[in-house]
C-alpha positions as a printed NumPy array, in Angstrom:
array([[-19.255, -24.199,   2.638],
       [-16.125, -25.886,   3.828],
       [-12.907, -24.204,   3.383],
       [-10.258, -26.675,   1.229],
       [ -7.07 , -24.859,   2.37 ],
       [ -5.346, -21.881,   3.937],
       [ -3.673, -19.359,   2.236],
       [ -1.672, -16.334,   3.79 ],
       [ -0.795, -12.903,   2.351],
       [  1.629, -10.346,   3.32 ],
       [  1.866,  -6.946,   3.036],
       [  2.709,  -4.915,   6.001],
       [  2.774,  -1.374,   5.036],
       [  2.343,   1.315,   3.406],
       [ -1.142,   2.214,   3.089],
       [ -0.796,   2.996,  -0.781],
       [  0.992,  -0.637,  -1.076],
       [ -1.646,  -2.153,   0.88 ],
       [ -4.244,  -0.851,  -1.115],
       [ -2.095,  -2.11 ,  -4.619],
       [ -2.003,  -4.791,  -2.705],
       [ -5.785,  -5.86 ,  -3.01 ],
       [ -5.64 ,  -6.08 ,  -7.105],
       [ -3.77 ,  -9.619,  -6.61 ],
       [ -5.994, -10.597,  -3.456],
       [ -8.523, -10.598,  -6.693],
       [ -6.591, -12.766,  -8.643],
       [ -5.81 , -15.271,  -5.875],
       [ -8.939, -15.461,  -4.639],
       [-10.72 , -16.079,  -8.277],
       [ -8.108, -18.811,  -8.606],
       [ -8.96 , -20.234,  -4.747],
       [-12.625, -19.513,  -4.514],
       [-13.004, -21.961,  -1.743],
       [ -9.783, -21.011,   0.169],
       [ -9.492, -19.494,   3.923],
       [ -7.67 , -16.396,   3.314],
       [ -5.787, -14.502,   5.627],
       [ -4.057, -11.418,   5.373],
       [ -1.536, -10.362,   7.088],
       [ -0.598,  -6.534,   7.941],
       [  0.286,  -3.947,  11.085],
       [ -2.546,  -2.862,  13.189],
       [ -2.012,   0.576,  12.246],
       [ -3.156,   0.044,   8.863],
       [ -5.632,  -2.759,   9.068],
       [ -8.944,  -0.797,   8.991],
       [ -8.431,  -0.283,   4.917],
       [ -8.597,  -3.7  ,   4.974],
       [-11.983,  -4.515,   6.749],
       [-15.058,  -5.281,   5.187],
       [-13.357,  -6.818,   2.193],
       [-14.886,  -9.875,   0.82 ],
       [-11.281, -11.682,  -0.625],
       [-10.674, -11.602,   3.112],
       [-11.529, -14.433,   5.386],
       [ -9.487, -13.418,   8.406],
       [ -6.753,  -9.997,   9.179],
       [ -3.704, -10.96 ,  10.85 ],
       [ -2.25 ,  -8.003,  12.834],
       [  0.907,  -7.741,  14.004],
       [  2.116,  -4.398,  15.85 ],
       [  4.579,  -2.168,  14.572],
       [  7.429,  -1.919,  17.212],
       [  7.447,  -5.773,  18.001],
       [ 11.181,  -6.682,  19.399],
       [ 13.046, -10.246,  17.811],
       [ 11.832, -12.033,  20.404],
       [  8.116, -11.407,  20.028],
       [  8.782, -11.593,  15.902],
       [ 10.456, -15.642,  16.479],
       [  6.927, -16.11 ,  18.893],
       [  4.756, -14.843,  15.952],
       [  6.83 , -17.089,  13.561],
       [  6.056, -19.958,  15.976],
       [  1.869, -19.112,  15.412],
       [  2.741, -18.542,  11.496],
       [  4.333, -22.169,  11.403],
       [  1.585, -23.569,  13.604],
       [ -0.954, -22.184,  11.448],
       [ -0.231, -24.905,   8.425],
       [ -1.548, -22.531,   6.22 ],
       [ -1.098, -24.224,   1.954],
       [  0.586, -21.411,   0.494],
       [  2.207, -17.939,   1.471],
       [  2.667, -15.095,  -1.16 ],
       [  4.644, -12.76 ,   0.929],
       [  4.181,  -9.482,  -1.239],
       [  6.491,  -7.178,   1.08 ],
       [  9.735,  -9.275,   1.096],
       [ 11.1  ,  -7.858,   4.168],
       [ 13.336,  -8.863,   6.857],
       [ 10.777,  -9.386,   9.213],
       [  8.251, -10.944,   6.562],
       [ 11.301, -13.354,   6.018],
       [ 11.982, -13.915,   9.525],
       [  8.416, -14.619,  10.258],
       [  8.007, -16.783,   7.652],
       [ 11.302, -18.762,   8.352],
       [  9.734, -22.058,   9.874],
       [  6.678, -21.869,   7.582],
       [  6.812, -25.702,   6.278],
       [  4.723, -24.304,   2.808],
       [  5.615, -22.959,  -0.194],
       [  6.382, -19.037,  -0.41 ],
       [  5.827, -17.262,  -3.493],
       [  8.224, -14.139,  -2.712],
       [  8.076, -10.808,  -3.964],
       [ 11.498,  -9.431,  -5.65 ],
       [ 11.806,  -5.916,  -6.12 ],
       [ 13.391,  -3.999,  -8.934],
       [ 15.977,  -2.705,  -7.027],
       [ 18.918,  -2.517,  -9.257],
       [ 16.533,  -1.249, -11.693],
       [ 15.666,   1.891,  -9.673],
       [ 19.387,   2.026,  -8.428],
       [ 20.159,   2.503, -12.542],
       [ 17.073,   4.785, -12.736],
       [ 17.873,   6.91 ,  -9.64 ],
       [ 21.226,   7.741, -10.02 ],
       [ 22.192,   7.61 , -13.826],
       [ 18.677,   8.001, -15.14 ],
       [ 18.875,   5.011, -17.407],
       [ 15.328,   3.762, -17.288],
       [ 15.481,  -0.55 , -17.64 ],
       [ 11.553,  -0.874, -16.358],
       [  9.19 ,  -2.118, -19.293],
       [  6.955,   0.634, -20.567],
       [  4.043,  -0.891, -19.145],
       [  5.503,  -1.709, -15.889],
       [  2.948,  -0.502, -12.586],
       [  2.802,  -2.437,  -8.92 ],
       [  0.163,  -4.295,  -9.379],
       [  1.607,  -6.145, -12.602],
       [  4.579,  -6.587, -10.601],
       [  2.898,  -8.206,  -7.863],
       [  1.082, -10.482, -10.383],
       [  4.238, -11.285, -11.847],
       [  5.252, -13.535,  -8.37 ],
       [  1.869, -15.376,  -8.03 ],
       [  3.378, -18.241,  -9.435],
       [  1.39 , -20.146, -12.464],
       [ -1.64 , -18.735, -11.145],
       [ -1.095, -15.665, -13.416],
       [  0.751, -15.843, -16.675],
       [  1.787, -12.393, -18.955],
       [ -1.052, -11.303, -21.183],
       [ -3.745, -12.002, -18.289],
       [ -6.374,  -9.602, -17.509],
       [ -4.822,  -7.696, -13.797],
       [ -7.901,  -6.954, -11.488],
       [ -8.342,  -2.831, -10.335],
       [ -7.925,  -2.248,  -6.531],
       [-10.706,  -3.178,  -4.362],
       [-11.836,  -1.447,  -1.036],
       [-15.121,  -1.936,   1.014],
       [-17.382,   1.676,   2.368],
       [-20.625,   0.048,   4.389],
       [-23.917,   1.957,   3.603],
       [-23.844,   3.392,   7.178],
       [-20.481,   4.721,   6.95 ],
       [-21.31 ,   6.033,   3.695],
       [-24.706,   7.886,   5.427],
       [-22.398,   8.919,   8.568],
       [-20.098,  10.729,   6.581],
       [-22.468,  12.761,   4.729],
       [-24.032,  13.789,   8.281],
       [-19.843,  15.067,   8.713],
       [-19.239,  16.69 ,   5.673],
       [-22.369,  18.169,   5.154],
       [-22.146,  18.343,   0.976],
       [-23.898,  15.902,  -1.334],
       [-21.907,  17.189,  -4.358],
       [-18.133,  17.585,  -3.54 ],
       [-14.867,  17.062,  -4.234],
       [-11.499,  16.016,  -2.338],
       [ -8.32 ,  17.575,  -2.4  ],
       [ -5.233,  15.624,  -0.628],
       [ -2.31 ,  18.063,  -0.635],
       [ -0.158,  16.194,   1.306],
       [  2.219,  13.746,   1.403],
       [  4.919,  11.897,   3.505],
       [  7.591,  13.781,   2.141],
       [  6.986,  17.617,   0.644],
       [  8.894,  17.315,  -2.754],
       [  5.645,  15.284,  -3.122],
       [  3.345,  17.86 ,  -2.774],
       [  2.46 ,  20.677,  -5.149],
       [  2.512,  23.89 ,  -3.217],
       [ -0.232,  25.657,  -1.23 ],
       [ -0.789,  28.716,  -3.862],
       [ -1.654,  26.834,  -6.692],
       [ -3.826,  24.634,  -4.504],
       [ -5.541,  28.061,  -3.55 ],
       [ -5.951,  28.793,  -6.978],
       [ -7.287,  25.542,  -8.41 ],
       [-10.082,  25.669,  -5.475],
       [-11.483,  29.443,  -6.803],
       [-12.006,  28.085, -10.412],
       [-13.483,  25.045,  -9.107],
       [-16.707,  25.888,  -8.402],
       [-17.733,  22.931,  -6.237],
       [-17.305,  22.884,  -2.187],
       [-14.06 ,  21.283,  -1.195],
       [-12.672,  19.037,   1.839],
       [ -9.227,  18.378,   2.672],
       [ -8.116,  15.197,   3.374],
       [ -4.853,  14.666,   5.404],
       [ -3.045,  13.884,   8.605],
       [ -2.974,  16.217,  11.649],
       [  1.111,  17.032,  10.586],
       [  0.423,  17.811,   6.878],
       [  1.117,  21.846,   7.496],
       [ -0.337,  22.189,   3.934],
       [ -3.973,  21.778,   4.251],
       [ -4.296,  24.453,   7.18 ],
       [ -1.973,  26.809,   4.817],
       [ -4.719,  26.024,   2.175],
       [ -8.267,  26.497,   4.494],
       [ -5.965,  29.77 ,   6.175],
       [ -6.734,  31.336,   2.55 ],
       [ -9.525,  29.859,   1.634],
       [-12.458,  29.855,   4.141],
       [-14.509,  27.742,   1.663],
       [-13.185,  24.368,   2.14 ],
       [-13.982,  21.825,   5.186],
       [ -9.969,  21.037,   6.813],
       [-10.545,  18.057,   8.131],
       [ -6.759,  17.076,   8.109],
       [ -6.008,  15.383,  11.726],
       [ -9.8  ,  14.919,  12.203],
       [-11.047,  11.601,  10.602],
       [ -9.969,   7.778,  11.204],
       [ -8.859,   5.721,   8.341],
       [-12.774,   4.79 ,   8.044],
       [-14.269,   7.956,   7.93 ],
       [-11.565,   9.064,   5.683],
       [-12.044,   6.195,   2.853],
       [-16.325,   7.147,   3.488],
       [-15.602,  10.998,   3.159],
       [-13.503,   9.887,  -0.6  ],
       [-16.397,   7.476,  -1.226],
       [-18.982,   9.857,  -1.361],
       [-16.96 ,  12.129,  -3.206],
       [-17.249,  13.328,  -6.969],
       [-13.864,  13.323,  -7.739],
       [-10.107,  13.418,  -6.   ],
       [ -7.091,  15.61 ,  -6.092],
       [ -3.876,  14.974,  -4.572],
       [ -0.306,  13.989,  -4.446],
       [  0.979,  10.177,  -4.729],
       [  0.193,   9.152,  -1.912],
       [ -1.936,   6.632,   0.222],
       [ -5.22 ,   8.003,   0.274],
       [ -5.187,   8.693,  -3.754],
       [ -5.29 ,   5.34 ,  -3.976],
       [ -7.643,   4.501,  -1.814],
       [-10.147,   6.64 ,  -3.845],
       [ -9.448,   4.606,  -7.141],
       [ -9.858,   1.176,  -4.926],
       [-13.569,   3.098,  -4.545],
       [-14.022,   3.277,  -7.913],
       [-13.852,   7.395,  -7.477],
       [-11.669,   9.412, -10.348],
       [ -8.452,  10.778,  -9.25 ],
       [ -6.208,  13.247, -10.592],
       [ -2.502,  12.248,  -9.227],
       [ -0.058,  15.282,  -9.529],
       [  3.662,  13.409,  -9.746],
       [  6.968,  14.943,  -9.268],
       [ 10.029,  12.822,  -7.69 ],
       [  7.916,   9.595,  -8.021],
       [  6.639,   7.675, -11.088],
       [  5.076,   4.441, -12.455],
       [  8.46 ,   3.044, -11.625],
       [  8.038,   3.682,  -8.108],
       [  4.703,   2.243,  -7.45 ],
       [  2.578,   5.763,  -8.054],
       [  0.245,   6.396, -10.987],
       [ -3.283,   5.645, -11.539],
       [ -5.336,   2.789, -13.089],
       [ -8.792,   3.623, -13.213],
       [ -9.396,   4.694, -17.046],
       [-11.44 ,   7.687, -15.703],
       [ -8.691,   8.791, -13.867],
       [ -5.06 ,  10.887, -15.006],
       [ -1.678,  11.646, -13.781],
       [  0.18 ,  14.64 , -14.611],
       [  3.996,  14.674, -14.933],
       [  6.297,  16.457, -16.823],
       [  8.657,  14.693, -18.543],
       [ 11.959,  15.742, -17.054],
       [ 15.342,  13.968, -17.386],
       [ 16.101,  14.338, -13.337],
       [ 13.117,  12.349, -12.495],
       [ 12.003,   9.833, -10.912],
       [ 15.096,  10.922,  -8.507],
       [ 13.637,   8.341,  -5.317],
       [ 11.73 ,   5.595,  -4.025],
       [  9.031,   7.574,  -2.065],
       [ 10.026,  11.261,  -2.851],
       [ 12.136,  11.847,  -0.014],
       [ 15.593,  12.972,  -1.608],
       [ 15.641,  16.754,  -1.277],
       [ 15.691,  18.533,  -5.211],
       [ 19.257,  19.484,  -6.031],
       [ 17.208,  22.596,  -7.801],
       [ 16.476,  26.263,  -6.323],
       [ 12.537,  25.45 ,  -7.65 ],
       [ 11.488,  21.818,  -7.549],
       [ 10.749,  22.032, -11.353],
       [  9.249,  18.836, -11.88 ],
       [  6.004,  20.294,  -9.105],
       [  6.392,  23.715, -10.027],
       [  5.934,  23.091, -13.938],
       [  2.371,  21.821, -13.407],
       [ -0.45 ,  24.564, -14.149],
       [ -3.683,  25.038, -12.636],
       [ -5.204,  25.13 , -15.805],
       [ -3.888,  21.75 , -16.308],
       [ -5.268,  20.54 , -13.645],
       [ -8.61 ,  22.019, -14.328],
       [ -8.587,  20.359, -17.625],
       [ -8.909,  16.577, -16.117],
       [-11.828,  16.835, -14.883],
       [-13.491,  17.98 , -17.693],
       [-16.35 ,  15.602, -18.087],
       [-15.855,  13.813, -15.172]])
């Protein structure tokens, strides 16, 4: 079937926002079944992305790219006459790039004097059911109005990576734990993840990066679980969380990921919120948070807490934890 136009989306990073990312790739692609859709992200993060059927073609562009390269790549955007751009980062380099585009741009804008308020006076201004993916909806143009249904996130595990991952974990009936996070206010601490794994009474992996300290401080105490921080790709990470039972971990990228495969998560907040893009969606999943006047206190978690004990973290139990996934 003959494509009728080109369409181009935008979102360059992070791998959580990429993921969120894929709930209006739904919505744009119901609306232009017949479209060529490209997508447009950094190499480093474009494996989430393959295999998924709202996506015609990945654009890649690299990560350290100097002006000069960036006004080239413009050049091939501009040359690529594609119908309509919805530029969901809203950048200065998805703005340069997209400077000679002769289309229309449907732009993201972000709330940011709404987080500025929230931030630093605590005066929350965000709508009570405010999340990312509504907010990306919001700047599809006409093709979504207020009221209309917003698709879950969407992510693509082949049968054989599915079957290759079971060969590397070894379990058929396990769980996932993702302790860590960019930044550590974001991460609840090693102890209680120590604790949590004794009462669960399933086998456990740990999913992470090889610089996320916490998940060798957890398998250091706890000979039981598979580490295998530092020792997947992207791919074989999303696989290991597809054949998984159920998920664990801080707000962060790979949490997400598990939802976009349809597997339960339980999201443990602290400095971040629905306000900053974290939360889950999935009905069978939860997020616990305390509800604490000091928070959310950042964007991504990275401002350090002004407090001796990072109350907002510390105040979640084990037991609570425990208690979502009851029944699931």
């Amino acid at each position: 079937m003959p494509f009728d136009q080109k369409i181009l989306i935008i979102r360059f990073s992070s791998i959580g926002d990429i993921i969120l990312a894929t709930s209006p790739l739904r919505t744009i692609r119901k609306k232009f079944p017949n479209a060529q859709i490209h997508f447009l992200t950094l190499d480093d993060f474009a494996p989430i992305l393959e295999f998924h059927p709202d996506i015609d073609r990945l654009i890649l562009l690299g990560k350290n790219k100097s002006i000069i390269d960036l006004w080239r790549f413009s050049d091939y955007i501009r040359k690529q006459n594609f119908t309509i751009i919805f530029d969901l980062h809203n950048s200065l380099r998805s703005n340069f790039i997209t400077l000679r585009a002769n289309t229309h741009i449907f732009q993201l804008k972000k709330p940011r004097w709404n987080r500025f308020i929230l931030f630093q006076f605590h005066i929350n201004q965000f709508s009570d059911d405010f999340s990312t993916m509504k907010m990306y909806h919001t700047f599809l143009g006409d093709i979504w109005q207020e009221g209309d249904e917003i698709p879950n996130t969407s992510l693509i595990v082949t049968n054989h990576e599915k079957k290759m991952a079971r060969e590397f974990i070894n379990y058929d009936d396990y769980l996932v734990i993702i302790p860590g996070a960019a930044w550590e206010q974001k991460q609840w601490s090693a102890d209680k993840y120590n604790d949590l794994i004794k009462q669960l009474g399933k086998p456990v992996a740990l999913l992470g990066g090889k610089k996320d300290k916490i998940c060798f401080e957890i398998a250091k105490k706890e000979s039981t679980v598979v580490n295998l921080a530092g020792k997947t790709s992207l791919r074989q990470a999303l696989a290991i969380l597809s054949n998984s039972s159920h998920v664990i971990g801080s707000d962060t990228g790979l949490t997400h990921a598990a939802e976009a495969l349809n597997i339960p998560v339980t999201m443990i907040l602290g400095p971040t919120s629905t306000q900053t893009g974290a939360g889950v969606h999935l009905k069978k999943s939860v997020h616990l948070e305390k509800n604490i006047w000091c928070r959310p206190c950042s964007q991504n978690g990275k401002r350090p807490c002004y407090r001796k004990t990072q109350i907002c973290m510390e105040s979640i139990s084990v037991p609570e934890v425990l208690h979502s996934l009851i029944g699931k």
